[in-house]
C-alpha positions in Angstrom: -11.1 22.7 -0.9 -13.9 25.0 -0.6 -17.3 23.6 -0.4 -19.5 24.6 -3.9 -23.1 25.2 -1.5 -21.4 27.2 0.6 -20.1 29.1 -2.6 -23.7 29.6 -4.0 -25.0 30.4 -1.0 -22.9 33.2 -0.1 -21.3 34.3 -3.4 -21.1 37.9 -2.1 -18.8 37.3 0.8 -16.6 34.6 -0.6 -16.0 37.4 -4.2 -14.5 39.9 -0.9 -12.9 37.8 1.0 -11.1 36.2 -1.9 -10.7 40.4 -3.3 -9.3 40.8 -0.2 -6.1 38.3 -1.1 -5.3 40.2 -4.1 -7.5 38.0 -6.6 -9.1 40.9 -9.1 -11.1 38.1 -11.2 -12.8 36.6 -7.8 -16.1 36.8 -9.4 -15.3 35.2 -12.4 -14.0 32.4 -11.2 -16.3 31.8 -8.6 -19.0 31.7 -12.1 -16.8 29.2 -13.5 -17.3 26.9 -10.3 -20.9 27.7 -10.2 -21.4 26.8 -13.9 -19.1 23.5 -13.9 -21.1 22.3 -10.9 -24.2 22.6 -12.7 -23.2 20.8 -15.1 -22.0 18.3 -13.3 -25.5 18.0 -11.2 -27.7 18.0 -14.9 -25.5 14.9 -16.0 -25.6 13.5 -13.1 -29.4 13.5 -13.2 -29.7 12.9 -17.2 -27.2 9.5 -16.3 -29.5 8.5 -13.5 -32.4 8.6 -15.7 -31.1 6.8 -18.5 -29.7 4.0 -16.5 -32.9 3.2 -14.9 -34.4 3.0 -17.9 -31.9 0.9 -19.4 -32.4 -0.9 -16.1 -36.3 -1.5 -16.5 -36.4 -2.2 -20.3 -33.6 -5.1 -19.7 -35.9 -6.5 -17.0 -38.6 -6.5 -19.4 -36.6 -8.8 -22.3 -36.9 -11.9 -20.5 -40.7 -11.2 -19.7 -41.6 -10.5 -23.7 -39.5 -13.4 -24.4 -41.5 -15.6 -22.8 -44.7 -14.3 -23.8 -43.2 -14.8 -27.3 -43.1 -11.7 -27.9 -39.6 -12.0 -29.9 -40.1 -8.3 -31.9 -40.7 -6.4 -28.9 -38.0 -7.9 -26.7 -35.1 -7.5 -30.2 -36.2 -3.4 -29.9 -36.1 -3.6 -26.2 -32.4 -5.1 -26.8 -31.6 -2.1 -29.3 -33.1 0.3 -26.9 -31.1 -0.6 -24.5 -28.0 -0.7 -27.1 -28.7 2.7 -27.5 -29.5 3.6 -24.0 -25.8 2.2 -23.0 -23.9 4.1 -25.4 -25.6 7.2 -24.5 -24.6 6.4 -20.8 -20.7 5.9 -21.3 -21.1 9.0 -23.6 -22.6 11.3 -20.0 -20.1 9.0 -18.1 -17.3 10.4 -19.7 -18.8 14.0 -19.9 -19.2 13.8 -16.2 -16.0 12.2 -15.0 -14.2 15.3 -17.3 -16.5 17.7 -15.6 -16.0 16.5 -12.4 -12.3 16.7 -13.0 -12.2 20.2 -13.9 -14.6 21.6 -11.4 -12.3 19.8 -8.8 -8.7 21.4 -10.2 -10.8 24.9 -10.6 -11.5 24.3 -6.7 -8.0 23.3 -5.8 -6.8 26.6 -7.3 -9.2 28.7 -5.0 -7.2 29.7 -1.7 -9.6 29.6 1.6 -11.0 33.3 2.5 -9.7 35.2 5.0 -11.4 36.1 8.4 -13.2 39.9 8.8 -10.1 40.1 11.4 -7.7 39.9 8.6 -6.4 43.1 6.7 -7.0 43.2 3.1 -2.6 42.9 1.2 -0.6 41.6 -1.2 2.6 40.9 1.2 4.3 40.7 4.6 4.5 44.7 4.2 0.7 44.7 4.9 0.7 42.9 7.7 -0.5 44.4 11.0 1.3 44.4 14.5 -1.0 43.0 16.5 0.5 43.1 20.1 4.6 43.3 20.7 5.4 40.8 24.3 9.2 42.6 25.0 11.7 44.2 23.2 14.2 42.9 21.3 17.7 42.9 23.1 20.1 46.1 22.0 23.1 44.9 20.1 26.3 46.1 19.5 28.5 47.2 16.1 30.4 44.2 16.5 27.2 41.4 17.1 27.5 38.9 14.7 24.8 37.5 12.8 23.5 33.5 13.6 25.3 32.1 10.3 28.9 33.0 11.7 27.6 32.3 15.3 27.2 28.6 14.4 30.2 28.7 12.7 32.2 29.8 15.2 31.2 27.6 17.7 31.3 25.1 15.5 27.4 23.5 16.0 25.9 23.6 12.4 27.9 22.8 9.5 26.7 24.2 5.7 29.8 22.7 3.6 29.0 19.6 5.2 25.8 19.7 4.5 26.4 20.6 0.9 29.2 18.3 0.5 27.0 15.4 1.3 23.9 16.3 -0.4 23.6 19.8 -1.6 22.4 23.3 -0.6 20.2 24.0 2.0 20.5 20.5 4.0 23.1 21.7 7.0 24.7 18.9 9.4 23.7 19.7 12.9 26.9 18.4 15.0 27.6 18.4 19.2 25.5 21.0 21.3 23.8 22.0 17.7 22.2 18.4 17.6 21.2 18.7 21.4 19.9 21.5 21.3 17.7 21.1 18.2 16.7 17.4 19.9 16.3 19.4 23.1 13.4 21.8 21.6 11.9 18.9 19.7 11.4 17.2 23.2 10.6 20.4 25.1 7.9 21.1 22.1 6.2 17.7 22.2 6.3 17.4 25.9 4.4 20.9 26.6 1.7 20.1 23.5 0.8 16.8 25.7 0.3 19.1 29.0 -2.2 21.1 26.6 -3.9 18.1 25.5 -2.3 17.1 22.1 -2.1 13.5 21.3 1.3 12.3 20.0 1.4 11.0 16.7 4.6 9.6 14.2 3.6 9.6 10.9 5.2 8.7 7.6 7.1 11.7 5.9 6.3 10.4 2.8 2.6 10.4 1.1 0.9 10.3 -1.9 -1.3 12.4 -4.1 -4.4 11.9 -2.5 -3.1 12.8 0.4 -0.9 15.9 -1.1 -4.3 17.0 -2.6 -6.0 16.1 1.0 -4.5 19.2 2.4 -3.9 21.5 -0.4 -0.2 20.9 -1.5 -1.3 19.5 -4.5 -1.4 20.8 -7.3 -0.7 24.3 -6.0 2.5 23.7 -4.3 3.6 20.6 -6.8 6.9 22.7 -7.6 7.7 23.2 -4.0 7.4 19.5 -3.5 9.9 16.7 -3.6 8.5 13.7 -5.4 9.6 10.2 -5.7 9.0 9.5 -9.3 9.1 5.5 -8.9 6.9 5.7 -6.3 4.9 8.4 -7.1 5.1 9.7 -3.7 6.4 12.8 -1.6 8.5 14.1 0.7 6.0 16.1 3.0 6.8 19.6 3.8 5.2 19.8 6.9 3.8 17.1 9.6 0.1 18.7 8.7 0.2 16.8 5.7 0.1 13.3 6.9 -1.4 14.1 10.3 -4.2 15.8 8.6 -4.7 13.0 6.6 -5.8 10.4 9.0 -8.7 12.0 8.9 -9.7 12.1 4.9 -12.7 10.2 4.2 -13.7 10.0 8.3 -16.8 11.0 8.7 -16.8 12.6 12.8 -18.8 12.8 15.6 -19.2 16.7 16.7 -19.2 15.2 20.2 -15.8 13.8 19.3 -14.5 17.2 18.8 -11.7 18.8 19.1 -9.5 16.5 18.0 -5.7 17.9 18.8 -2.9 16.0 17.5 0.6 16.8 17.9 3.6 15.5 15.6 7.7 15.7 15.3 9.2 15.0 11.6 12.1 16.3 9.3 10.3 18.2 6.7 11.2 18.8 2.9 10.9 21.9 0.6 12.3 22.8 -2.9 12.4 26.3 -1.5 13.0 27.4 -5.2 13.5 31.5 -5.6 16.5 34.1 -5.0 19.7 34.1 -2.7 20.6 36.6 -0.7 21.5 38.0 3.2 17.7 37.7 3.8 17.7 33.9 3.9 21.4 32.8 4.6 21.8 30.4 7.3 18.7 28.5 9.2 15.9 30.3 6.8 15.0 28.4 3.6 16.3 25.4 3.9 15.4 22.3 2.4 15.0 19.9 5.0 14.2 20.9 8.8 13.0 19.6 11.8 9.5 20.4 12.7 7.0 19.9 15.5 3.5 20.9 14.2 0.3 21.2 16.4 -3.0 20.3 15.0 -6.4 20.4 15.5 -9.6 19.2 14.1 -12.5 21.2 15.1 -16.2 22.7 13.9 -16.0 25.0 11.3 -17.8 27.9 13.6 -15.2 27.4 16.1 -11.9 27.7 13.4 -11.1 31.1 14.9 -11.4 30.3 18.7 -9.0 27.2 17.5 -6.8 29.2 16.2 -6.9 31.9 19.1 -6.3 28.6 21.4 -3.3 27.2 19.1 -1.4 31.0 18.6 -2.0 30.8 22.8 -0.2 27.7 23.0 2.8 28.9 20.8 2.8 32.2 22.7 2.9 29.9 26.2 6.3 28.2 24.7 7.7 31.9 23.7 7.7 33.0 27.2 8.9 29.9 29.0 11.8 29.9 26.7 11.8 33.9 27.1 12.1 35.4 23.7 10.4 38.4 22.6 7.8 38.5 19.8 5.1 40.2 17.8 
Protein backbone atom coordinates (compact mmCIF):
# COMPACT_ATOMS: atom_id res chain seq x y z
CA UNK A 1 0.00 0.00 0.00
CA UNK A 2 1.36 3.22 -0.91
CA UNK A 3 2.21 5.60 1.74
CA UNK A 4 -0.37 8.93 1.61
CA UNK A 5 2.89 11.59 2.72
CA UNK A 6 4.77 10.28 0.20
CA UNK A 7 1.77 10.82 -2.19
CA UNK A 8 1.43 14.60 -1.22
CA UNK A 9 4.78 15.08 -1.19
CA UNK A 10 5.50 14.09 -4.57
CA UNK A 11 2.14 14.17 -6.45
CA UNK A 12 4.01 14.90 -9.73
CA UNK A 13 6.04 11.84 -9.94
CA UNK A 14 3.69 9.33 -8.54
CA UNK A 15 0.57 11.02 -11.52
CA UNK A 16 3.82 9.61 -14.18
CA UNK A 17 4.77 6.82 -12.89
CA UNK A 18 1.27 5.52 -12.40
CA UNK A 19 0.59 7.22 -16.42
CA UNK A 20 3.30 5.20 -17.18
CA UNK A 21 1.12 1.76 -16.25
CA UNK A 22 -1.62 2.70 -18.45
CA UNK A 23 -3.76 4.53 -15.71
CA UNK A 24 -5.22 7.79 -17.76
CA UNK A 25 -7.27 9.05 -14.51
CA UNK A 26 -3.77 8.94 -12.29
CA UNK A 27 -4.45 12.38 -11.15
CA UNK A 28 -7.73 11.97 -10.24
CA UNK A 29 -7.43 9.35 -8.14
CA UNK A 30 -4.44 10.39 -6.47
CA UNK A 31 -7.17 13.72 -5.45
CA UNK A 32 -9.47 11.31 -4.18
CA UNK A 33 -6.65 9.85 -1.76
CA UNK A 34 -5.54 13.29 -0.92
CA UNK A 35 -9.09 14.51 -0.07
CA UNK A 36 -10.18 11.18 1.94
CA UNK A 37 -7.02 11.61 3.98
CA UNK A 38 -7.96 14.94 4.95
CA UNK A 39 -10.76 14.13 6.00
CA UNK A 40 -9.75 11.57 7.93
CA UNK A 41 -6.98 13.87 9.77
CA UNK A 42 -9.94 16.92 10.49
CA UNK A 43 -12.00 14.16 12.32
CA UNK A 44 -9.52 12.79 13.77
CA UNK A 45 -8.65 16.13 15.34
CA UNK A 46 -12.42 17.39 15.83
CA UNK A 47 -12.81 13.69 17.93
CA UNK A 48 -9.67 14.42 19.95
CA UNK A 49 -11.06 17.62 20.93
CA UNK A 50 -14.35 16.70 21.87
CA UNK A 51 -13.26 13.73 23.89
CA UNK A 52 -11.08 15.76 26.02
CA UNK A 53 -13.59 17.88 26.71
CA UNK A 54 -16.06 15.35 27.50
CA UNK A 55 -13.04 14.10 29.50
CA UNK A 56 -12.53 17.38 31.68
CA UNK A 57 -16.23 18.36 32.13
CA UNK A 58 -16.84 14.60 33.69
CA UNK A 59 -13.96 15.23 35.99
CA UNK A 60 -15.51 18.37 37.03
CA UNK A 61 -19.22 16.66 38.11
CA UNK A 62 -17.98 15.15 41.16
CA UNK A 63 -16.10 18.47 42.21
CA UNK A 64 -19.60 20.73 41.72
CA UNK A 65 -21.29 18.01 43.44
CA UNK A 66 -19.55 18.37 46.28
CA UNK A 67 -19.51 21.99 46.43
CA UNK A 68 -23.29 21.52 46.07
CA UNK A 69 -23.36 22.89 43.17
CA UNK A 70 -26.26 20.28 41.87
CA UNK A 71 -27.40 22.74 38.62
CA UNK A 72 -24.03 23.07 37.38
CA UNK A 73 -22.90 19.51 37.72
CA UNK A 74 -26.88 18.24 35.94
CA UNK A 75 -25.67 20.66 32.73
CA UNK A 76 -22.16 19.32 32.99
CA UNK A 77 -23.88 15.75 32.80
CA UNK A 78 -25.99 16.94 29.66
CA UNK A 79 -22.93 18.48 28.21
CA UNK A 80 -21.35 15.60 28.28
CA UNK A 81 -24.57 13.65 26.89
CA UNK A 82 -24.25 15.69 24.16
CA UNK A 83 -20.51 15.64 23.84
CA UNK A 84 -20.76 11.65 23.56
CA UNK A 85 -23.25 11.47 20.92
CA UNK A 86 -21.42 13.86 18.91
CA UNK A 87 -18.31 11.59 19.39
CA UNK A 88 -19.79 8.10 18.25
CA UNK A 89 -21.39 10.32 15.41
CA UNK A 90 -17.17 11.46 14.22
CA UNK A 91 -16.39 7.81 15.34
CA UNK A 92 -18.46 6.38 12.76
CA UNK A 93 -17.60 9.14 10.12
CA UNK A 94 -14.04 8.25 10.65
CA UNK A 95 -13.94 4.53 10.86
CA UNK A 96 -16.11 4.84 7.20
CA UNK A 97 -13.44 7.25 6.05
CA UNK A 98 -10.76 5.40 7.10
CA UNK A 99 -12.27 2.49 5.27
CA UNK A 100 -12.54 3.96 2.09
CA UNK A 101 -9.28 5.77 1.91
CA UNK A 102 -7.73 2.33 2.64
CA UNK A 103 -9.67 0.21 -0.36
CA UNK A 104 -8.91 3.58 -2.63
CA UNK A 105 -5.13 2.76 -1.66
CA UNK A 106 -5.41 -0.94 -2.07
CA UNK A 107 -6.59 -0.30 -5.69
CA UNK A 108 -3.37 1.93 -6.47
CA UNK A 109 -0.57 -0.43 -8.03
CA UNK A 110 3.15 0.62 -6.76
CA UNK A 111 4.96 2.96 -9.54
CA UNK A 112 7.31 1.82 -11.71
CA UNK A 113 11.18 2.66 -11.62
CA UNK A 114 12.66 5.53 -14.32
CA UNK A 115 14.34 2.09 -15.66
CA UNK A 116 11.09 0.83 -16.59
CA UNK A 117 9.46 1.49 -20.18
CA UNK A 118 6.25 3.09 -20.19
CA UNK A 119 3.24 -0.27 -21.83
CA UNK A 120 0.19 -1.76 -21.62
CA UNK A 121 1.55 -5.59 -22.17
CA UNK A 122 4.31 -8.09 -22.51
CA UNK A 123 4.52 -6.66 -26.27
CA UNK A 124 6.18 -3.58 -24.65
CA UNK A 125 8.61 -5.09 -22.82
CA UNK A 126 12.28 -4.47 -23.56
CA UNK A 127 15.16 -7.13 -24.10
CA UNK A 128 17.44 -6.21 -21.81
CA UNK A 129 20.45 -8.58 -22.40
CA UNK A 130 19.97 -12.29 -24.27
CA UNK A 131 22.76 -15.04 -22.16
CA UNK A 132 22.78 -17.84 -25.31
CA UNK A 133 20.74 -18.84 -27.91
CA UNK A 134 18.04 -21.00 -27.83
CA UNK A 135 18.86 -24.55 -29.26
CA UNK A 136 17.74 -25.13 -33.17
CA UNK A 137 14.97 -27.60 -33.41
CA UNK A 138 13.73 -29.79 -35.91
CA UNK A 139 10.17 -30.23 -37.94
CA UNK A 140 9.59 -33.15 -36.06
CA UNK A 141 10.48 -31.67 -32.13
CA UNK A 142 7.65 -32.06 -30.10
CA UNK A 143 6.31 -29.76 -27.77
CA UNK A 144 6.73 -30.40 -23.64
CA UNK A 145 2.90 -31.46 -23.20
CA UNK A 146 3.44 -34.69 -25.51
CA UNK A 147 7.14 -34.94 -24.13
CA UNK A 148 5.76 -35.71 -20.61
CA UNK A 149 3.36 -37.79 -22.05
CA UNK A 150 5.43 -39.87 -23.83
CA UNK A 151 7.70 -40.60 -21.24
CA UNK A 152 5.15 -40.95 -19.14
CA UNK A 153 6.35 -38.38 -16.09
CA UNK A 154 3.25 -35.92 -15.65
CA UNK A 155 -0.07 -37.11 -15.91
CA UNK A 156 -3.18 -34.33 -16.89
CA UNK A 157 -6.25 -36.98 -16.87
CA UNK A 158 -5.09 -38.00 -13.66
CA UNK A 159 -4.84 -34.90 -12.46
CA UNK A 160 -8.31 -34.03 -13.69
CA UNK A 161 -9.75 -37.27 -12.86
CA UNK A 162 -8.90 -36.68 -9.25
CA UNK A 163 -9.61 -33.14 -8.83
CA UNK A 164 -10.05 -31.15 -12.01
CA UNK A 165 -8.25 -28.99 -14.56
CA UNK A 166 -5.05 -27.61 -14.21
CA UNK A 167 -3.82 -29.91 -11.05
CA UNK A 168 -1.43 -32.59 -13.09
CA UNK A 169 -0.04 -35.76 -11.09
CA UNK A 170 3.67 -35.65 -11.15
CA UNK A 171 4.66 -39.55 -11.26
CA UNK A 172 8.46 -41.47 -11.34
CA UNK A 173 11.44 -39.29 -12.71
CA UNK A 174 8.60 -36.30 -13.04
CA UNK A 175 8.32 -36.31 -9.20
CA UNK A 176 12.23 -36.44 -8.79
CA UNK A 177 12.94 -34.15 -10.82
CA UNK A 178 10.47 -31.51 -9.69
CA UNK A 179 11.77 -32.59 -5.85
CA UNK A 180 15.23 -32.45 -7.32
CA UNK A 181 14.94 -28.51 -8.36
CA UNK A 182 13.06 -27.78 -5.21
CA UNK A 183 16.16 -29.00 -3.23
CA UNK A 184 18.71 -27.70 -5.77
CA UNK A 185 16.76 -24.11 -5.42
CA UNK A 186 16.68 -24.02 -1.58
CA UNK A 187 20.12 -25.29 -1.19
CA UNK A 188 21.90 -22.53 -3.50
CA UNK A 189 19.48 -19.60 -1.82
CA UNK A 190 21.26 -20.67 1.61
CA UNK A 191 24.93 -20.36 -0.02
CA UNK A 192 23.61 -16.77 -0.93
CA UNK A 193 22.46 -16.05 2.43
CA UNK A 194 18.61 -16.78 2.52
CA UNK A 195 17.22 -18.16 5.66
CA UNK A 196 14.92 -21.18 5.19
CA UNK A 197 11.56 -20.74 6.22
CA UNK A 198 8.08 -23.32 6.05
CA UNK A 199 5.22 -21.44 6.30
CA UNK A 200 1.53 -22.20 6.30
CA UNK A 201 -0.07 -22.13 2.69
CA UNK A 202 -3.08 -21.03 4.04
CA UNK A 203 -3.67 -17.24 5.47
CA UNK A 204 -6.13 -14.90 6.17
CA UNK A 205 -7.38 -11.52 4.98
CA UNK A 206 -5.07 -9.49 6.84
CA UNK A 207 -2.51 -11.20 5.67
CA UNK A 208 -3.99 -11.46 1.85
CA UNK A 209 -4.33 -7.57 2.17
CA UNK A 210 -0.62 -7.59 3.87
CA UNK A 211 0.86 -8.07 0.53
CA UNK A 212 -1.63 -6.90 -1.94
CA UNK A 213 -3.64 -9.96 -3.02
CA UNK A 214 -6.54 -8.66 -1.39
CA UNK A 215 -8.90 -7.23 -2.70
CA UNK A 216 -7.27 -6.91 -6.07
CA UNK A 217 -6.54 -10.41 -6.77
CA UNK A 218 -9.79 -11.80 -4.57
CA UNK A 219 -11.02 -13.60 -7.94
CA UNK A 220 -7.71 -15.23 -8.51
CA UNK A 221 -7.82 -16.55 -5.00
CA UNK A 222 -9.02 -19.78 -3.50
CA UNK A 223 -10.88 -19.18 -0.28
CA UNK A 224 -12.01 -21.34 2.37
CA UNK A 225 -15.41 -20.07 3.07
CA UNK A 226 -15.73 -21.78 6.76
CA UNK A 227 -12.66 -20.59 7.55
CA UNK A 228 -12.44 -17.57 5.89
CA UNK A 229 -9.07 -18.28 4.79
CA UNK A 230 -6.88 -18.81 1.61
CA UNK A 231 -4.94 -20.85 -0.34
CA UNK A 232 -1.87 -18.63 -1.02
CA UNK A 233 -0.62 -18.18 -4.50
CA UNK A 234 2.75 -17.66 -3.88
CA UNK A 235 5.24 -18.31 -0.72
CA UNK A 236 5.51 -14.22 -0.66
CA UNK A 237 2.32 -14.13 0.89
CA UNK A 238 2.90 -15.71 4.15
CA UNK A 239 6.68 -15.14 4.28
CA UNK A 240 6.08 -11.58 3.78
CA UNK A 241 3.85 -11.56 6.47
CA UNK A 242 5.92 -12.40 9.40
CA UNK A 243 6.85 -9.20 9.16
CA UNK A 244 3.35 -7.02 9.26
CA UNK A 245 3.13 -4.98 12.23
CA UNK A 246 7.23 -5.35 13.01
CA UNK A 247 8.58 -2.42 13.44
CA UNK A 248 12.73 -3.06 12.17
CA UNK A 249 15.97 -2.13 12.95
CA UNK A 250 17.79 -0.64 9.66
CA UNK A 251 20.85 -2.19 11.16
CA UNK A 252 18.88 -5.46 11.04
CA UNK A 253 18.66 -5.17 7.35
CA UNK A 254 18.55 -7.04 4.71
CA UNK A 255 16.54 -9.47 5.87
CA UNK A 256 16.51 -12.55 3.01
CA UNK A 257 14.26 -15.33 3.51
CA UNK A 258 13.85 -18.16 1.37
CA UNK A 259 10.64 -20.58 1.15
CA UNK A 260 9.36 -23.99 -0.76
CA UNK A 261 5.41 -24.44 -0.96
CA UNK A 262 2.70 -25.72 -3.44
CA UNK A 263 0.91 -22.66 -4.58
CA UNK A 264 -2.79 -22.08 -5.61
CA UNK A 265 -4.39 -19.90 -8.41
CA UNK A 266 -7.89 -19.77 -10.00
CA UNK A 267 -6.04 -18.90 -13.14
CA UNK A 268 -9.44 -17.83 -14.62
CA UNK A 269 -9.30 -16.62 -18.58
CA UNK A 270 -9.06 -18.38 -22.13
CA UNK A 271 -7.66 -21.93 -23.34
CA UNK A 272 -5.59 -22.34 -25.93
CA UNK A 273 -1.91 -23.75 -27.37
CA UNK A 274 -0.43 -20.74 -25.45
CA UNK A 275 -0.94 -22.19 -21.99
CA UNK A 276 -1.37 -26.05 -22.51
CA UNK A 277 0.66 -28.22 -20.39
CA UNK A 278 2.97 -26.77 -17.29
CA UNK A 279 1.70 -22.95 -17.88
CA UNK A 280 -1.50 -21.88 -15.95
CA UNK A 281 -2.02 -24.31 -13.71
CA UNK A 282 -3.77 -24.22 -10.60
CA UNK A 283 -1.58 -25.56 -8.15
CA UNK A 284 2.45 -25.63 -8.51
CA UNK A 285 5.38 -26.05 -6.73
CA UNK A 286 7.21 -22.96 -5.91
CA UNK A 287 10.48 -21.79 -4.26
CA UNK A 288 10.30 -17.96 -3.78
CA UNK A 289 13.24 -15.76 -2.55
CA UNK A 290 12.63 -12.84 -0.48
CA UNK A 291 14.02 -9.95 0.85
CA UNK A 292 13.30 -7.19 3.30
CA UNK A 293 15.28 -4.16 2.70
CA UNK A 294 15.35 -0.05 2.81
CA UNK A 295 13.23 1.48 0.52
CA UNK A 296 16.40 3.46 -1.19
CA UNK A 297 18.03 0.25 -1.75
CA UNK A 298 14.59 -1.72 -3.51
CA UNK A 299 16.42 -1.57 -6.86
CA UNK A 300 19.98 -2.68 -5.87
CA UNK A 301 17.72 -5.66 -4.11
CA UNK A 302 16.24 -6.47 -6.90
CA UNK A 303 19.54 -6.16 -9.14
CA UNK A 304 20.91 -8.67 -6.29
CA UNK A 305 17.81 -11.10 -6.36
CA UNK A 306 17.49 -11.12 -10.66
CA UNK A 307 21.59 -11.98 -10.00
CA UNK A 308 20.80 -14.81 -7.96
CA UNK A 309 18.14 -16.32 -10.43
CA UNK A 310 20.52 -15.58 -13.27
CA UNK A 311 23.38 -17.61 -11.05
CA UNK A 312 20.83 -20.79 -11.01
CA UNK A 313 20.13 -20.30 -15.03
CA UNK A 314 23.67 -20.90 -15.84
CA UNK A 315 24.46 -23.73 -13.47
CA UNK A 316 21.57 -25.54 -14.78
CA UNK A 317 22.63 -24.17 -18.41
CA UNK A 318 19.63 -22.76 -20.04
CA UNK A 319 19.51 -19.85 -22.07
CA UNK A 320 17.54 -16.64 -21.19
CA UNK A 321 16.55 -13.07 -21.78
Amino acid sequence: MLIVSDIRENKAEFIAGLEKRGIANASEILQEVLVLDEKRKSTQTRLDEILAESNKISKSIGLLMKEGKQDEANEAKNKTSELKAQSKELGQVLDETKTSLDEKLYQIPNIPNDEVPAGNSEDDNEVMFTVDQLPEVGDDALPHWELIKKYDIIDFDLGIKITGAGFPVYKGKGAKLQRALVNFFLDEAEKAGYNEVQPPVVVNEASGRGTGQLPDKEGQMYHISDSDLYLIPTAEVPITNLYRDVILDEKDLPIKNVGFTPCFRREAGSWGAHVRGLNRLHQFDKVEIVQIQHPDKSFDTLKDMVSHVESLLKKLELPYR
